[in-house]
mmCIF file as Biopython writes it, N, C-alpha, C and O atoms, coordinates in Angstrom:
data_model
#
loop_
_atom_site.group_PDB
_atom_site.id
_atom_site.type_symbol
_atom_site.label_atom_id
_atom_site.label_alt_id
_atom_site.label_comp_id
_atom_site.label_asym_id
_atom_site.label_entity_id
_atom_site.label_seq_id
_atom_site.pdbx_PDB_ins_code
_atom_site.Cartn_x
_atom_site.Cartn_y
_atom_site.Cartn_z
_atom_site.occupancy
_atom_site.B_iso_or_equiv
_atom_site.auth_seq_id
_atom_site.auth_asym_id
_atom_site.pdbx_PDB_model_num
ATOM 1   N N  . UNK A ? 1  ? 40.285 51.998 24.357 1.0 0.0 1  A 1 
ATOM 2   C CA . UNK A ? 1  ? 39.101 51.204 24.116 1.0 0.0 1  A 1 
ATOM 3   C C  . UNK A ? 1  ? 37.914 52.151 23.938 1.0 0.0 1  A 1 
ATOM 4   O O  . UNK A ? 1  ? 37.724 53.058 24.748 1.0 0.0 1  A 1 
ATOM 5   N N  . UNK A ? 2  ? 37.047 51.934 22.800 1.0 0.0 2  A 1 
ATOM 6   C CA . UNK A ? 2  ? 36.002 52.784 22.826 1.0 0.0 2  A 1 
ATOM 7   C C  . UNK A ? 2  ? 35.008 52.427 23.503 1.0 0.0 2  A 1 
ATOM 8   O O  . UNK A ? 2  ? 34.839 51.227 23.724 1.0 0.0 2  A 1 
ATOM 9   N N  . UNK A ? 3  ? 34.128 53.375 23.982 1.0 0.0 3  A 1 
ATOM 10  C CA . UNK A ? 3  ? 32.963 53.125 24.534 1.0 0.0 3  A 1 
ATOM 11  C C  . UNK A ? 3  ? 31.678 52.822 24.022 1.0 0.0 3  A 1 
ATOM 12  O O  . UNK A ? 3  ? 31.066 53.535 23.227 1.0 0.0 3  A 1 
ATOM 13  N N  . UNK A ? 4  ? 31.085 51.221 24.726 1.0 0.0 4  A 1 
ATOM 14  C CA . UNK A ? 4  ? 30.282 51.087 23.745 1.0 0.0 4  A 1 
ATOM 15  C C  . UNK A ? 4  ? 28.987 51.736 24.204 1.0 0.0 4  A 1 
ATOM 16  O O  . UNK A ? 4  ? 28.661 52.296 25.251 1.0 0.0 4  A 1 
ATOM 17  N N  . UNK A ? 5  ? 28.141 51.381 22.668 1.0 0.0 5  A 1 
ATOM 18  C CA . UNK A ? 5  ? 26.466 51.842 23.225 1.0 0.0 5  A 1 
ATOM 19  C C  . UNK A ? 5  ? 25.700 50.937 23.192 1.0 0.0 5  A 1 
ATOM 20  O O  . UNK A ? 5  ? 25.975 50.059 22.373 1.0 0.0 5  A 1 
ATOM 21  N N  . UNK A ? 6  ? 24.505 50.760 23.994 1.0 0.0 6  A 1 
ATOM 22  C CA . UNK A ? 6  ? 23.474 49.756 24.098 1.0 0.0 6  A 1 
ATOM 23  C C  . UNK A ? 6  ? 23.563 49.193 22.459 1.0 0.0 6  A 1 
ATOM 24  O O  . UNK A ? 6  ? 23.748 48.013 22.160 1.0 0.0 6  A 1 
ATOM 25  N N  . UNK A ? 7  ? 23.412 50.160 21.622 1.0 0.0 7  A 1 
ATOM 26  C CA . UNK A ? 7  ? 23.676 50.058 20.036 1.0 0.0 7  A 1 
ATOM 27  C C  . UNK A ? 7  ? 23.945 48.900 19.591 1.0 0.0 7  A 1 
ATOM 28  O O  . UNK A ? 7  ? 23.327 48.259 18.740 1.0 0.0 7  A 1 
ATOM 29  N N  . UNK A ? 8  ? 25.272 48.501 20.408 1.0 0.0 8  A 1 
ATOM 30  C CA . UNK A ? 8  ? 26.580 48.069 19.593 1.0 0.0 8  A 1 
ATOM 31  C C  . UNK A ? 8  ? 26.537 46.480 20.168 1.0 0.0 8  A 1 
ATOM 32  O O  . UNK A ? 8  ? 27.393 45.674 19.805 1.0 0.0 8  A 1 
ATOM 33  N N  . UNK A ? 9  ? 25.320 46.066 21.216 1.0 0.0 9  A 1 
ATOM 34  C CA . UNK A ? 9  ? 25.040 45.299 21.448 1.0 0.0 9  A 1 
ATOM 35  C C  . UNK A ? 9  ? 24.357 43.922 20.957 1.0 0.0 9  A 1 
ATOM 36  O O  . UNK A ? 9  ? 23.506 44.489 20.271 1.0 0.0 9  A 1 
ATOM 37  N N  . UNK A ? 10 ? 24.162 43.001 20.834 1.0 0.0 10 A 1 
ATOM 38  C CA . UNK A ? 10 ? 23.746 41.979 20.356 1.0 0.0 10 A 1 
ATOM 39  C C  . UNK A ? 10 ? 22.602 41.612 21.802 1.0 0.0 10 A 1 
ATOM 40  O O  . UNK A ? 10 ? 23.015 40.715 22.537 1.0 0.0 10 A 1 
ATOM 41  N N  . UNK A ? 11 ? 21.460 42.158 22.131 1.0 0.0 11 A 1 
ATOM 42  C CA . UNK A ? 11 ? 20.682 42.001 22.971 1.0 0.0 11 A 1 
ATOM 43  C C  . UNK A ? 11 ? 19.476 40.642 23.148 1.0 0.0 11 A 1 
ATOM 44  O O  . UNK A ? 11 ? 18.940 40.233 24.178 1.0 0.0 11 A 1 
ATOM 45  N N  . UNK A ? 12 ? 19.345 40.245 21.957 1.0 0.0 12 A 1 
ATOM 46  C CA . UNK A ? 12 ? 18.215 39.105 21.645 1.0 0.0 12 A 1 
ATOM 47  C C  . UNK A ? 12 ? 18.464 37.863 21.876 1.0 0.0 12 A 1 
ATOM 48  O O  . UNK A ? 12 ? 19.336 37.194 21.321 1.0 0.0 12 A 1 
ATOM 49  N N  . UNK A ? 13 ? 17.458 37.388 22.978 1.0 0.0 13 A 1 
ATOM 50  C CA . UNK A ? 13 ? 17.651 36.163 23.828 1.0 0.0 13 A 1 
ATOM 51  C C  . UNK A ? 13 ? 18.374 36.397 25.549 1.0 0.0 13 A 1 
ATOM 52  O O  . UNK A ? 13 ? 18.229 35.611 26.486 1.0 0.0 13 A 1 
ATOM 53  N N  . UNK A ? 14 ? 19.021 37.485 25.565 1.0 0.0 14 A 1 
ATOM 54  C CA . UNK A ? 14 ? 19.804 37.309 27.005 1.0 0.0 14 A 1 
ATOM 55  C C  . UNK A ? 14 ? 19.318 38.421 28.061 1.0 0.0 14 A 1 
ATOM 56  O O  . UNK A ? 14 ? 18.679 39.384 27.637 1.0 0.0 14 A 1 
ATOM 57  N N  . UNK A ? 15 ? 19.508 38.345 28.948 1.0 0.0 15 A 1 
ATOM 58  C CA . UNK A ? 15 ? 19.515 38.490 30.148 1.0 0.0 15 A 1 
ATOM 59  C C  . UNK A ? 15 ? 20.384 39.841 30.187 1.0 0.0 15 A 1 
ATOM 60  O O  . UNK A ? 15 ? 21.603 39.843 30.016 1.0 0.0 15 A 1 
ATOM 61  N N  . UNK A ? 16 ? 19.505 41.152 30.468 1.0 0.0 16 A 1 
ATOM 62  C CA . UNK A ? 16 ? 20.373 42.440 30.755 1.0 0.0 16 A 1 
ATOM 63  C C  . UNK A ? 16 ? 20.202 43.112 32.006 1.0 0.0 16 A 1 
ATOM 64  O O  . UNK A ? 16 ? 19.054 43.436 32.312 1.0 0.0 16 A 1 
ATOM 65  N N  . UNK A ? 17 ? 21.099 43.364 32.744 1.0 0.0 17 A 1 
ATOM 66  C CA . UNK A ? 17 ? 21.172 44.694 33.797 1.0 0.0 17 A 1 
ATOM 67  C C  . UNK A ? 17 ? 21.400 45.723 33.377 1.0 0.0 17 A 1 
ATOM 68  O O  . UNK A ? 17 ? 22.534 45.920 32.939 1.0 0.0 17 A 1 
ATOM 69  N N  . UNK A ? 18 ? 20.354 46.848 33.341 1.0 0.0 18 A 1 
ATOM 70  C CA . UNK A ? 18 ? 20.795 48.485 33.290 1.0 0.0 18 A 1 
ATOM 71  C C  . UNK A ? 18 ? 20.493 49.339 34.123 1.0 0.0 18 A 1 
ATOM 72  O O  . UNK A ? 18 ? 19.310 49.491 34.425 1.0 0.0 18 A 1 
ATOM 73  N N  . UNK A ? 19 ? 21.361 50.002 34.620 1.0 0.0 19 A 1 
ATOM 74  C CA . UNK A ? 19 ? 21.283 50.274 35.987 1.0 0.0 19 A 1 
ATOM 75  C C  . UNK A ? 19 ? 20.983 52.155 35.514 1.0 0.0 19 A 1 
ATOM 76  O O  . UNK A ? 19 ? 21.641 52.717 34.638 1.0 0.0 19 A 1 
ATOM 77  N N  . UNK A ? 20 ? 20.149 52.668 36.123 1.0 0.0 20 A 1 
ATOM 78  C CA . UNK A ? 20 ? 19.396 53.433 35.111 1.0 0.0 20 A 1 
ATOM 79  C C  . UNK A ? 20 ? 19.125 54.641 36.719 1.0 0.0 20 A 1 
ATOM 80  O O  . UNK A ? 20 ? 18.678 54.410 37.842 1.0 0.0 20 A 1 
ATOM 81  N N  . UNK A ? 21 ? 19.780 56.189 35.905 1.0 0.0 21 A 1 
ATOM 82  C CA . UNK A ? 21 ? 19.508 57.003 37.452 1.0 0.0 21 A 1 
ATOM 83  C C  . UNK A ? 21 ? 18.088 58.137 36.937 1.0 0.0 21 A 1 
ATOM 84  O O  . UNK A ? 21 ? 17.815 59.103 36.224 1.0 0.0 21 A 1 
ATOM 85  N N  . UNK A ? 22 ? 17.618 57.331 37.736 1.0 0.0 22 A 1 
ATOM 86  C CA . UNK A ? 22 ? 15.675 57.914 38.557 1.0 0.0 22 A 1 
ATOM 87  C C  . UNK A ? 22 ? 16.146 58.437 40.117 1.0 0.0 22 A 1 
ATOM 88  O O  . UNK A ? 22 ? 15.528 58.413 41.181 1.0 0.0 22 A 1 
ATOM 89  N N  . UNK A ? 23 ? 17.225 58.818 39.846 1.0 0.0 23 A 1 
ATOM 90  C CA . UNK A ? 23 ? 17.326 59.830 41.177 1.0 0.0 23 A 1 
ATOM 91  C C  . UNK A ? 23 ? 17.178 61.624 41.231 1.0 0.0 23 A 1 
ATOM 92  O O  . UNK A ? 23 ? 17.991 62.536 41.380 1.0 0.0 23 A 1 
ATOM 93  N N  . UNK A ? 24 ? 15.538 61.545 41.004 1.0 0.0 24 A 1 
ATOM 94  C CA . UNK A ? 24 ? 14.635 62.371 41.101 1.0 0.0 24 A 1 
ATOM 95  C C  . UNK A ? 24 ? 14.037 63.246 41.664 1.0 0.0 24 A 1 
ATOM 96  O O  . UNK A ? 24 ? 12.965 62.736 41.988 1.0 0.0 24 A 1 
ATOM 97  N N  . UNK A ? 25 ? 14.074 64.908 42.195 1.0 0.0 25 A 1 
ATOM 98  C CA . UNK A ? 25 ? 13.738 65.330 43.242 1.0 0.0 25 A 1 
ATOM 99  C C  . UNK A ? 25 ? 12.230 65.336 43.557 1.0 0.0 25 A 1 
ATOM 100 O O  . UNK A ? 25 ? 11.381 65.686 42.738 1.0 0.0 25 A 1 
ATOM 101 N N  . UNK A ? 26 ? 11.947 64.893 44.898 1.0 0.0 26 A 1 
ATOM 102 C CA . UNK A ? 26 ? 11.020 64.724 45.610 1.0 0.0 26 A 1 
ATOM 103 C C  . UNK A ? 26 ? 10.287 66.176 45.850 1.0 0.0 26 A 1 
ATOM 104 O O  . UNK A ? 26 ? 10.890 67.229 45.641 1.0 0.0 26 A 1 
ATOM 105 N N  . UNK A ? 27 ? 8.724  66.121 46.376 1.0 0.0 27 A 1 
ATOM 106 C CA . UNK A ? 27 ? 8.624  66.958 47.039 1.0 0.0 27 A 1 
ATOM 107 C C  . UNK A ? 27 ? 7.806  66.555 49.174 1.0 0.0 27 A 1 
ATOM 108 O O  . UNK A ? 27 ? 7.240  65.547 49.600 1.0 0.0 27 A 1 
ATOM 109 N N  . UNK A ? 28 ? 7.914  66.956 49.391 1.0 0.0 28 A 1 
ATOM 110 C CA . UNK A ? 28 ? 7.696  66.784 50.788 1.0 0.0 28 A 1 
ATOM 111 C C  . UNK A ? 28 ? 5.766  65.552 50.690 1.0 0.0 28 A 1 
ATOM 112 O O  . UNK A ? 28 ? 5.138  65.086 51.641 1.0 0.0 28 A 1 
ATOM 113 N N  . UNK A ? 29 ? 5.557  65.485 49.689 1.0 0.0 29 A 1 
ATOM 114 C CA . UNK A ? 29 ? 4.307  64.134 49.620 1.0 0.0 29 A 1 
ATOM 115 C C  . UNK A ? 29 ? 5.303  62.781 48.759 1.0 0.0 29 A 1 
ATOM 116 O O  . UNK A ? 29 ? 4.831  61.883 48.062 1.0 0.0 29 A 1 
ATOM 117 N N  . UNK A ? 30 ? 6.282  62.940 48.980 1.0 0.0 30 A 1 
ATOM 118 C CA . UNK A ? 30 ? 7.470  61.891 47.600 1.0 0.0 30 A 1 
ATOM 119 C C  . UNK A ? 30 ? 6.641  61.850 46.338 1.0 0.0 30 A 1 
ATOM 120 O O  . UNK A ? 30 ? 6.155  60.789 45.947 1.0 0.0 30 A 1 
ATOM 121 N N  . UNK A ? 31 ? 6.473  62.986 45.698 1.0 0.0 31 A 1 
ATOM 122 C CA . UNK A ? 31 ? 5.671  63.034 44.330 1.0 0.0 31 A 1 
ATOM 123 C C  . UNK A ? 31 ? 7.151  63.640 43.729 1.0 0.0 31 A 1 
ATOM 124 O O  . UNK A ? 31 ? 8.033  64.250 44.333 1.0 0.0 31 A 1 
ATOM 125 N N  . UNK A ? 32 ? 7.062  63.199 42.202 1.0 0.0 32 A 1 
ATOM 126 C CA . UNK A ? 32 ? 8.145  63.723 41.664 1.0 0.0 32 A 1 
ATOM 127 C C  . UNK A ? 32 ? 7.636  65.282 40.741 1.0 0.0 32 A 1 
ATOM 128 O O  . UNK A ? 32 ? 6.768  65.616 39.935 1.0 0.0 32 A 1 
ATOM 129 N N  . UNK A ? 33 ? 8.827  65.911 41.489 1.0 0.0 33 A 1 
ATOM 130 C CA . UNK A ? 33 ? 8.857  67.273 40.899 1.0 0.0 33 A 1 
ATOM 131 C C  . UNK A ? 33 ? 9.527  67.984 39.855 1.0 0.0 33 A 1 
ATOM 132 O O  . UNK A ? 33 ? 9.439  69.192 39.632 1.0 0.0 33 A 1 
ATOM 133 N N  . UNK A ? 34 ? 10.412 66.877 39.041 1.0 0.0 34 A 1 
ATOM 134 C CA . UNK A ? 34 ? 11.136 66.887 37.757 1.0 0.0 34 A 1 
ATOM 135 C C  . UNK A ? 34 ? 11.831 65.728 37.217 1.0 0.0 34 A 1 
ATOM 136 O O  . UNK A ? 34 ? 12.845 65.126 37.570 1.0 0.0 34 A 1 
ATOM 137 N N  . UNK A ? 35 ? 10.912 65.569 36.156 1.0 0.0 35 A 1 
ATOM 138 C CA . UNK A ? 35 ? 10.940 64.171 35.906 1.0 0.0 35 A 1 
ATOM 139 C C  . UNK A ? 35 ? 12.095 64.049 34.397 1.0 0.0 35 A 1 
ATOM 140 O O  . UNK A ? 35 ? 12.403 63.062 33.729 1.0 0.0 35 A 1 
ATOM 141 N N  . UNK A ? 36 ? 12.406 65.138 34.306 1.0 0.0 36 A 1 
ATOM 142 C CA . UNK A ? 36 ? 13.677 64.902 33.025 1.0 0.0 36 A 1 
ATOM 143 C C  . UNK A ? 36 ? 14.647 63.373 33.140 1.0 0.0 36 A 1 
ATOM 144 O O  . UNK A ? 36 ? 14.703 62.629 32.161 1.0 0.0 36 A 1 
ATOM 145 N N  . UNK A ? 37 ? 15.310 63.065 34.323 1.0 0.0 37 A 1 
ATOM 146 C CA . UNK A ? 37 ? 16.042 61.506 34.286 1.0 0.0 37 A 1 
ATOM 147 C C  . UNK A ? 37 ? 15.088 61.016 33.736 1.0 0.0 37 A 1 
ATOM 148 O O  . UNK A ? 37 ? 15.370 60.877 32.546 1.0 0.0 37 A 1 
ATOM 149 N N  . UNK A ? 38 ? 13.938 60.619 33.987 1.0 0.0 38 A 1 
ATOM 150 C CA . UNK A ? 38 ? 13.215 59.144 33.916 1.0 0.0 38 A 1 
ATOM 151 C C  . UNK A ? 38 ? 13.077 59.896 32.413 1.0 0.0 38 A 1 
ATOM 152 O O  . UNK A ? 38 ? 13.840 59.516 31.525 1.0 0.0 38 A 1 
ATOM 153 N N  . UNK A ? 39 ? 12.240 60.812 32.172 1.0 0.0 39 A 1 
ATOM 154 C CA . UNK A ? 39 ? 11.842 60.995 30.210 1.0 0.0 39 A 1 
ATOM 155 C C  . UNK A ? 39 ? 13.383 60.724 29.852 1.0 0.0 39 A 1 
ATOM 156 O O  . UNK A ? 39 ? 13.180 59.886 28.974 1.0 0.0 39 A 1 
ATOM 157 N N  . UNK A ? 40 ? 14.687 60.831 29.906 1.0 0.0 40 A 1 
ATOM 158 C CA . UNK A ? 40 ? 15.854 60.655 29.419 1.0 0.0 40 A 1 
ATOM 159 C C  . UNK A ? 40 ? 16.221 59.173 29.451 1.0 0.0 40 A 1 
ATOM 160 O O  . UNK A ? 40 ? 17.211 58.648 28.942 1.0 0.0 40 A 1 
ATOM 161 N N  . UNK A ? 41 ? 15.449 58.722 29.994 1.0 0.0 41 A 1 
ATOM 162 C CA . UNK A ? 41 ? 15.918 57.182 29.866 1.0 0.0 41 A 1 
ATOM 163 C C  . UNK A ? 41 ? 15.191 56.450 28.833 1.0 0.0 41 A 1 
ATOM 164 O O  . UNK A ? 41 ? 15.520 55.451 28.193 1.0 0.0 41 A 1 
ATOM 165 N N  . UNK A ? 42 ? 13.810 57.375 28.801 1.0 0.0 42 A 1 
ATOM 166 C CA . UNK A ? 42 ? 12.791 56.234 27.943 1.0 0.0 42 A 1 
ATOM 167 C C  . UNK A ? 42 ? 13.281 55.546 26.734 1.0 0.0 42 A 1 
ATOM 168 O O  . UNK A ? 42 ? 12.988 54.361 26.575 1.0 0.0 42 A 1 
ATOM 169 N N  . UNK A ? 43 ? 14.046 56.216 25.810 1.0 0.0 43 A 1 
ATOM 170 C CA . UNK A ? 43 ? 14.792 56.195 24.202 1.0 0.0 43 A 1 
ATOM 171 C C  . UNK A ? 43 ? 15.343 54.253 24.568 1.0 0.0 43 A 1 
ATOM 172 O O  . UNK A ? 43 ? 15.040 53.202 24.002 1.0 0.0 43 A 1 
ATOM 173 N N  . UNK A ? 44 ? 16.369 54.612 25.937 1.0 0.0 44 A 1 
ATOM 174 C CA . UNK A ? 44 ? 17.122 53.278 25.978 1.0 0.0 44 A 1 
ATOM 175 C C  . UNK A ? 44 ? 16.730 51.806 26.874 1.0 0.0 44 A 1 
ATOM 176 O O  . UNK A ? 44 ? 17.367 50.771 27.069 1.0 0.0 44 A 1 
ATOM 177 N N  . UNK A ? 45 ? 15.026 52.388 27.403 1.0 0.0 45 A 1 
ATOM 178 C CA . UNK A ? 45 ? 14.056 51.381 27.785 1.0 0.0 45 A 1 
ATOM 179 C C  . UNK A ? 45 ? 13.348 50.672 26.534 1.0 0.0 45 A 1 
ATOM 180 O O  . UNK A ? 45 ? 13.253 49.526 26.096 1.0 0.0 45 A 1 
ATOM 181 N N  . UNK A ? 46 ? 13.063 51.493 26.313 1.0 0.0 46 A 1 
ATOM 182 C CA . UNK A ? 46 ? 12.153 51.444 24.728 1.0 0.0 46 A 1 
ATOM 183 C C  . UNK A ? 46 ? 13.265 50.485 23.593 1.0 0.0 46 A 1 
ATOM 184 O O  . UNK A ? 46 ? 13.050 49.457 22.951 1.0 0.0 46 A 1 
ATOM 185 N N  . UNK A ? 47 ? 14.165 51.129 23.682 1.0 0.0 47 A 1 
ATOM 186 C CA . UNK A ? 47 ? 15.440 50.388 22.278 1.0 0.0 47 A 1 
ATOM 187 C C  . UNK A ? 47 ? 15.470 49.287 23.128 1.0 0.0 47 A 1 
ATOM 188 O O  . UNK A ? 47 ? 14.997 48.449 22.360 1.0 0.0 47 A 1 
ATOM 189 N N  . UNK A ? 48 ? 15.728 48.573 24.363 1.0 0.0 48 A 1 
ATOM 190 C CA . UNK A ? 48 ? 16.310 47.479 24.935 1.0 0.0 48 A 1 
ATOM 191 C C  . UNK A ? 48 ? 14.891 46.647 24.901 1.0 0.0 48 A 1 
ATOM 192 O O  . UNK A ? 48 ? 14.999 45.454 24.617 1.0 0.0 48 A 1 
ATOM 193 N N  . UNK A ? 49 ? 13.862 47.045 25.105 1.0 0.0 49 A 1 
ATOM 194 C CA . UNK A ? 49 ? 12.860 46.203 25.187 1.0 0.0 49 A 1 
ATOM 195 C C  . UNK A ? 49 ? 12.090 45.701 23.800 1.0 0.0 49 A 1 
ATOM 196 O O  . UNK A ? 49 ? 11.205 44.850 23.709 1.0 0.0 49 A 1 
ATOM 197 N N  . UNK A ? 50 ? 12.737 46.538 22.692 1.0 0.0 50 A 1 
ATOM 198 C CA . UNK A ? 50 ? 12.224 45.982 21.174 1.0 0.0 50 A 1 
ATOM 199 C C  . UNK A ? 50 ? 13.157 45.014 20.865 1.0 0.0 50 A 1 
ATOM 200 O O  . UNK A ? 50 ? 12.944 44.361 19.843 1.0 0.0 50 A 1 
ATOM 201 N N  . UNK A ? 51 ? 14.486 44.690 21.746 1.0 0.0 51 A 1 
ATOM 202 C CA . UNK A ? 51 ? 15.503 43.978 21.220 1.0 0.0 51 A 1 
ATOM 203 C C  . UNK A ? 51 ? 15.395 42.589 21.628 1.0 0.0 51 A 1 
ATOM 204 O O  . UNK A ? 51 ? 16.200 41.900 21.001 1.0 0.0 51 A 1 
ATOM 205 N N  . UNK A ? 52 ? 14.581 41.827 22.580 1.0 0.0 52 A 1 
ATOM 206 C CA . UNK A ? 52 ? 13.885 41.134 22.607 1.0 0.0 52 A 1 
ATOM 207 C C  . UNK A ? 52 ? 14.630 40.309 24.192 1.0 0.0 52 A 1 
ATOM 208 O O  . UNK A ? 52 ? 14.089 39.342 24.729 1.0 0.0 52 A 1 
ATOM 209 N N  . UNK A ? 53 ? 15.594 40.791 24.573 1.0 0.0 53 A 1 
ATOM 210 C CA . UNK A ? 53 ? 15.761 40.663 26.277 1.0 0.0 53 A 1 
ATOM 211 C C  . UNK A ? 53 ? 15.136 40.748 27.315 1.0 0.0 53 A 1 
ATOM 212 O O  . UNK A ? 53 ? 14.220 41.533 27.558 1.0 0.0 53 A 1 
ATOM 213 N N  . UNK A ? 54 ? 15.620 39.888 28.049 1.0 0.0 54 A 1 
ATOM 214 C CA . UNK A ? 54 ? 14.667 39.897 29.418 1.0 0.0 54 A 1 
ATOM 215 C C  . UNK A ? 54 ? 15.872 40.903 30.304 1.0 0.0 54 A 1 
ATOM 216 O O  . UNK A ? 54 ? 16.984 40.683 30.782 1.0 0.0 54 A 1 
ATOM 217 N N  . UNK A ? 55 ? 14.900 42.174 30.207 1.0 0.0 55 A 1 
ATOM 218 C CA . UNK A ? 55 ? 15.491 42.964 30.632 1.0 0.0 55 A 1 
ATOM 219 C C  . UNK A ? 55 ? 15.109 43.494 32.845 1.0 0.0 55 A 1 
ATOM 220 O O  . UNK A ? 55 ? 13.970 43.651 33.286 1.0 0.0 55 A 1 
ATOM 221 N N  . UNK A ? 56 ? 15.909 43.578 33.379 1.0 0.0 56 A 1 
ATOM 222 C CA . UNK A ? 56 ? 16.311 43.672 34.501 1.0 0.0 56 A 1 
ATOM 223 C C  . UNK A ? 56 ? 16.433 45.289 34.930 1.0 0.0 56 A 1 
ATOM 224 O O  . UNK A ? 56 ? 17.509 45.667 34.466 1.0 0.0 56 A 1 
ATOM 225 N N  . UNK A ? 57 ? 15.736 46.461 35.664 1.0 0.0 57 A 1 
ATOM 226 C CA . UNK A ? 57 ? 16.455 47.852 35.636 1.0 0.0 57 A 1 
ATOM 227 C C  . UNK A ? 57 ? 16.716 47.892 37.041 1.0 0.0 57 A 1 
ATOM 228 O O  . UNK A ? 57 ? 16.364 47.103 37.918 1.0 0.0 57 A 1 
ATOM 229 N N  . UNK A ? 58 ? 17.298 48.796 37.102 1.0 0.0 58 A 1 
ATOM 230 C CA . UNK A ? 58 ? 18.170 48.901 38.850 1.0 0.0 58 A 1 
ATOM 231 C C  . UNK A ? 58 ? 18.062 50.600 39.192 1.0 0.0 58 A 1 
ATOM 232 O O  . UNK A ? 58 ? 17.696 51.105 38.131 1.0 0.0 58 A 1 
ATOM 233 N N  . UNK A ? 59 ? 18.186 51.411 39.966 1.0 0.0 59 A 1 
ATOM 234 C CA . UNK A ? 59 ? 18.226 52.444 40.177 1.0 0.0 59 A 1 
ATOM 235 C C  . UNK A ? 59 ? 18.917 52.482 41.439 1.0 0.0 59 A 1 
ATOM 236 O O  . UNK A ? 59 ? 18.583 51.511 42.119 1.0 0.0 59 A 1 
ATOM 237 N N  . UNK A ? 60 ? 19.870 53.336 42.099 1.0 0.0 60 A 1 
ATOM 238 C CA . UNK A ? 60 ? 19.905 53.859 43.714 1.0 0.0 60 A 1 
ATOM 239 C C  . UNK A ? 60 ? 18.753 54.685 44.073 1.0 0.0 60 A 1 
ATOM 240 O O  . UNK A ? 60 ? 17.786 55.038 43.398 1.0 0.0 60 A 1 
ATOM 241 N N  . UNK A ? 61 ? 19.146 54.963 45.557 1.0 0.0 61 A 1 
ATOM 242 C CA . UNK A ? 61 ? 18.001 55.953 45.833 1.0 0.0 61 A 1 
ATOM 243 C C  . UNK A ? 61 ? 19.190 56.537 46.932 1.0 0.0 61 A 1 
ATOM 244 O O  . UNK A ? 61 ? 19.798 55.817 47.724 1.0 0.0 61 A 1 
ATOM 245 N N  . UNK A ? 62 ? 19.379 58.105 46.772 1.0 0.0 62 A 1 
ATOM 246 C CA . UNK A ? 62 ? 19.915 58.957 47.192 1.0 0.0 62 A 1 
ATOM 247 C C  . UNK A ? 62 ? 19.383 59.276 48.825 1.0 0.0 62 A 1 
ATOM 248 O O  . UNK A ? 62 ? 18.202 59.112 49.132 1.0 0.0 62 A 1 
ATOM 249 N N  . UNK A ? 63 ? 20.243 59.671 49.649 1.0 0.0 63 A 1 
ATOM 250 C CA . UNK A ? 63 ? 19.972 59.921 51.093 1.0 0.0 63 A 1 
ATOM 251 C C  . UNK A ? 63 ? 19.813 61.325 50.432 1.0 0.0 63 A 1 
ATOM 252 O O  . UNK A ? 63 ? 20.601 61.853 49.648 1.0 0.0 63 A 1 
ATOM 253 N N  . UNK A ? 64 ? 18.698 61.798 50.882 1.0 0.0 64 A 1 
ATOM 254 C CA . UNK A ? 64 ? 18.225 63.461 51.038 1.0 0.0 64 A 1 
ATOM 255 C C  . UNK A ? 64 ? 18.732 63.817 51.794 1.0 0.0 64 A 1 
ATOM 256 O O  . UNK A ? 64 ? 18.842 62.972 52.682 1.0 0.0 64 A 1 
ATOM 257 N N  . UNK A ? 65 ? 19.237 64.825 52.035 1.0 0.0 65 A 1 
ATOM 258 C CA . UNK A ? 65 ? 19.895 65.850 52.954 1.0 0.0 65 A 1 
ATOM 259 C C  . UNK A ? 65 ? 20.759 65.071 53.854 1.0 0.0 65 A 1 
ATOM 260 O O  . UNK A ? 65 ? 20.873 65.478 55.011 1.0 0.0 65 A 1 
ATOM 261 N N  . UNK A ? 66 ? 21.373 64.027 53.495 1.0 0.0 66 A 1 
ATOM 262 C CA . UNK A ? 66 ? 21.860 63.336 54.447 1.0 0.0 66 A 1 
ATOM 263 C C  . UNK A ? 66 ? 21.466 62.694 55.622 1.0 0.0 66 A 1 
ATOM 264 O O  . UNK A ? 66 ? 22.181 62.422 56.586 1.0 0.0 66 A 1 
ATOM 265 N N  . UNK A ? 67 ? 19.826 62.388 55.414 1.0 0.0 67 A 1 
ATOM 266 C CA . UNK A ? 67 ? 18.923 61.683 56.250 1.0 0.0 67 A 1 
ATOM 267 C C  . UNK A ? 67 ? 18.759 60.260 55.602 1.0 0.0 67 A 1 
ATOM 268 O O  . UNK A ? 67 ? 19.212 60.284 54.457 1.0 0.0 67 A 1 
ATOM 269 N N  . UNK A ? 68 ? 18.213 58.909 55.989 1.0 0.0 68 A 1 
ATOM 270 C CA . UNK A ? 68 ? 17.600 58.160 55.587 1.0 0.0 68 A 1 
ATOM 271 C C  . UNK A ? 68 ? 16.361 58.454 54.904 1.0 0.0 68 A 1 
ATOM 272 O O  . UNK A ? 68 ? 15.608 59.315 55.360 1.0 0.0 68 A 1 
ATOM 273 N N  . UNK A ? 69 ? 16.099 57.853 53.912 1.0 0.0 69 A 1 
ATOM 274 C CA . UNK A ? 69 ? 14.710 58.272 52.951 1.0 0.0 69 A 1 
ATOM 275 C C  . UNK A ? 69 ? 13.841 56.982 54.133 1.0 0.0 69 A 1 
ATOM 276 O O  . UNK A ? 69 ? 14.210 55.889 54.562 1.0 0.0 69 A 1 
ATOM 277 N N  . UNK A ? 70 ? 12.693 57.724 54.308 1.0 0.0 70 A 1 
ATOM 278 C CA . UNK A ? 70 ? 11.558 57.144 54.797 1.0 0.0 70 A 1 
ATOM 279 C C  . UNK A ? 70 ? 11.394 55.645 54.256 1.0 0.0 70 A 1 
ATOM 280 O O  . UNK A ? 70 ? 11.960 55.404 53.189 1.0 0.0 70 A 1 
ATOM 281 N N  . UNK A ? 71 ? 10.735 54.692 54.829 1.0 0.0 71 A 1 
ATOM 282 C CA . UNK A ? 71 ? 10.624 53.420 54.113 1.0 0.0 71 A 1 
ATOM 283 C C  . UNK A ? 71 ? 9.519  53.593 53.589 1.0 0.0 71 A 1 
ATOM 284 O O  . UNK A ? 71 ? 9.033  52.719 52.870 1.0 0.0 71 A 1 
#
């Protein structure tokens, strides 16, 4: 089965989840200190939101060092 791309989608009118990784390194103020994920996503925020969906994004958020992230 090939893999599809947002592309190959029929997006207009429905309801999308894209679950999208902004798991980003921090610096000790939680300011982001390299923001390449999030600029790498923009192309398929941007394409999904001209396609005329009510679009939905999701991200995790990574345990740092194997601590709980602060609330």
């Amino acid at each position: 089965m090939a893999k599809l791309s947002i592309a190959d989608l029929d997006l207009a009118g429905k309801r999308v989840l894209v679950r999208v990784d902004f798991n980003v390194p921090l610096n000790e103020r939680l300011e982001v200190t390299d923001d390449t994920r999030i600029r790498a996503a923009l192309p398929t925020i941007r394409y999904a939101q001209g396609k005329g969906p009510r679009c939905c994004w999701c991200r995790t958020w990574a345990v740092p060092k194997g601590r709980p992230c602060p609330p």
